[in-house]
C-alpha positions as CSV (number, residue, x, y, z in Angstrom):
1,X,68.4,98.0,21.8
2,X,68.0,98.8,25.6
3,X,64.1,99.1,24.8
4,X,63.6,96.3,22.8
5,X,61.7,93.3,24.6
6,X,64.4,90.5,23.8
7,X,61.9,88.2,26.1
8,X,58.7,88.8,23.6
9,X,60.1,89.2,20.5
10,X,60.2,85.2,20.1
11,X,56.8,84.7,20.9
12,X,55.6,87.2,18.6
13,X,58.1,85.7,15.9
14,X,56.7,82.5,15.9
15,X,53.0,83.0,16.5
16,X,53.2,85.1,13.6
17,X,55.3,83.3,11.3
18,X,53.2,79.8,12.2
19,X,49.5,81.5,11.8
20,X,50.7,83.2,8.4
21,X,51.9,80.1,7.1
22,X,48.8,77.9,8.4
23,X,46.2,80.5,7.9
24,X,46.7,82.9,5.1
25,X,48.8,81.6,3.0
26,X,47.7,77.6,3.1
27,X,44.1,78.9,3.4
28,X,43.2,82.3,2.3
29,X,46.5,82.4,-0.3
30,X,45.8,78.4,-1.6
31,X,42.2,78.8,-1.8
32,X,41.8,82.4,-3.5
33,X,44.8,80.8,-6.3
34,X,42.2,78.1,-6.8
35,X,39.6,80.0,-8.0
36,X,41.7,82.6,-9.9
37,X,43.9,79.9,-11.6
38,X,42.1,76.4,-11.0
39,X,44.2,75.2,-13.8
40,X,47.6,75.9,-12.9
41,X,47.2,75.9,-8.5
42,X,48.6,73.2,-6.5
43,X,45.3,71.1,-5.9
44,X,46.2,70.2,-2.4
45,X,45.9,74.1,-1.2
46,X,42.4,74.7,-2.9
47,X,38.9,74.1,-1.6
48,X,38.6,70.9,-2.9
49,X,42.3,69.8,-2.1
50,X,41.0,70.7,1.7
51,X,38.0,69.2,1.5
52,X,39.6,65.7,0.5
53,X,42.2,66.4,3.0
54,X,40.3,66.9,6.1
55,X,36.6,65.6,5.0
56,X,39.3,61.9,4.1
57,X,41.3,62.8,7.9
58,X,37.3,62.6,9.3
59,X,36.2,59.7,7.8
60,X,38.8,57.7,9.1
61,X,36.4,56.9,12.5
62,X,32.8,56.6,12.5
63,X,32.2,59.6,15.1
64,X,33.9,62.0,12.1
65,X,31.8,60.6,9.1
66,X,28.7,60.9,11.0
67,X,29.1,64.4,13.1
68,X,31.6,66.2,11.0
69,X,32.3,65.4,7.8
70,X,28.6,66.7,6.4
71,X,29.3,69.7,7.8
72,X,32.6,70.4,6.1
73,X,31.0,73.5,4.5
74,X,29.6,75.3,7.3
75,X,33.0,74.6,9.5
76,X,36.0,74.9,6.9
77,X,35.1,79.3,6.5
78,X,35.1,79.0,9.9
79,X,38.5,77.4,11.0
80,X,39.8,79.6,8.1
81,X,39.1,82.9,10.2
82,X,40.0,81.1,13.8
83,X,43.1,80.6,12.3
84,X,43.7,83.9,10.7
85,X,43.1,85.7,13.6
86,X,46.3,85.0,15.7
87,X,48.2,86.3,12.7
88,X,46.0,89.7,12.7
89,X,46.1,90.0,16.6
90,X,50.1,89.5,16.1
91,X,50.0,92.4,13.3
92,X,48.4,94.6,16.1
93,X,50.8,93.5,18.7
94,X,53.4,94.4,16.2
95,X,51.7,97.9,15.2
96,X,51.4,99.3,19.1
97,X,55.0,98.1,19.8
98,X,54.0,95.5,22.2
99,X,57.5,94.3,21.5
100,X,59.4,97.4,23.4
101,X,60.2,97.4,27.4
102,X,56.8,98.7,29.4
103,X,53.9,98.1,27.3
104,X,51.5,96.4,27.8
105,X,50.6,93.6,25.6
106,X,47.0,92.5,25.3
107,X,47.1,92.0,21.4
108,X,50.0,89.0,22.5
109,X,48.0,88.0,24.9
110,X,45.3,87.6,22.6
111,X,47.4,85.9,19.8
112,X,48.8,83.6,22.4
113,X,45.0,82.5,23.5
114,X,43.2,82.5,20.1
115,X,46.6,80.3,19.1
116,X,44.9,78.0,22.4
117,X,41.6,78.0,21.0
118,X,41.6,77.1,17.3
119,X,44.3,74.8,17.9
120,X,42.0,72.7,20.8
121,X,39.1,72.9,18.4
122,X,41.1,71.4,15.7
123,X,42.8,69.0,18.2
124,X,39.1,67.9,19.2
125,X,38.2,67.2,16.0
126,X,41.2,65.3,14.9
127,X,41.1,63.0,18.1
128,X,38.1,62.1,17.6
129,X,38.0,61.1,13.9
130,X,41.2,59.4,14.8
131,X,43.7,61.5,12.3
132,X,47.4,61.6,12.3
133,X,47.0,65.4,12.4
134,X,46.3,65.0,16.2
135,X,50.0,64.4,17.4
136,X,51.5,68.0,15.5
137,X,48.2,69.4,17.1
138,X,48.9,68.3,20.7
139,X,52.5,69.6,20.2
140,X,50.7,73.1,19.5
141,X,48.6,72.8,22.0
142,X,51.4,72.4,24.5
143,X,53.4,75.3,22.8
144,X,50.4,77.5,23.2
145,X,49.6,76.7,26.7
146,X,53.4,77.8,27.6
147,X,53.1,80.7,25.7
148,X,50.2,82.1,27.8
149,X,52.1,81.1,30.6
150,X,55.2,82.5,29.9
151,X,53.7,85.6,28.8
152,X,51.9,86.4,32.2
153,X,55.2,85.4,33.7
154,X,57.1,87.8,31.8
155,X,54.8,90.2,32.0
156,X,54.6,89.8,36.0
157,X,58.0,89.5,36.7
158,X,60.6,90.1,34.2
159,X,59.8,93.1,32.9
160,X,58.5,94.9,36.1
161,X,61.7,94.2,37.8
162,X,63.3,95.9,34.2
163,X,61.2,98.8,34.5
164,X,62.4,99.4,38.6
């Protein structure tokens, strides 16, 4: 127990159980059980339950319809892999025992800014189309800029001084 990192073990906890949830199982998960079982799949997690989702969230301003929405094809694959990778950097962090006194943790650090990025580019995109999705987003955005924060503060401080 003396080993155990009870300062990242939260951040690791959530990162990973928000970025499963919101990318492989709403995305990856939702969208594969659409095209095995189109029949039987909840409509709202396969590609054509996204598309009306997010293509309808974007045509809600004029800036959306006209710069995004026709290129929901090109950019949906692409927010599905920005979102699946602070789950996978959070599965390395988790392999190399990132969450044990003395390592180092640059697979957290990863997760924490990869968290940063997808969730301004989706935050950008929702603010401008004008989408009730924006206000969760800033509220993620704000999470993940603490994270970073608190994980170079923890890494600086709180666990040097453990280690002396």
């Amino acid at each position: 127990m003396k080993k155990l990192s009870l300062y990242i073990i939260p951040v690791q906890l959530f990162l990973a159980a928000y970025w499963f949830k919101n990318g492989f199982l709403d995305k990856v998960v939702g969208i594969s059980l659409g095209i095995i079982h189109p029949k039987t799949a909840y409509y709202g997690l396969t590609w054509g339950g996204w598309h009306d989702n997010i293509v309808g969230s974007w045509d809600k301003s004029r800036i959306g319809h006209l710069f995004f929405s026709p290129f929901f094809e090109l950019l949906f694959p692409i927010i599905i892999i920005l979102q699946c990778l602070p789950f996978l950097f959070i599965f390395m962090s988790i392999i190399n025992k990132e969450f044990l006194i003395g390592h180092d943790r640059p697979w957290l650090m990863r997760s924490a800014l990869t968290s940063f990025i997808v969730t301004t580019i989706m935050l950008f995109s929702q603010t401008l189309s004008n989408a009730r999705d924006a206000e969760y987003l800033l509220n993620l955005f704000s999470i993940s800029m603490v994270l970073i924060i608190y994980i170079v503060v923890v890494e600086k401080i709180l666990e040097k001084k453990h280690n002396n």
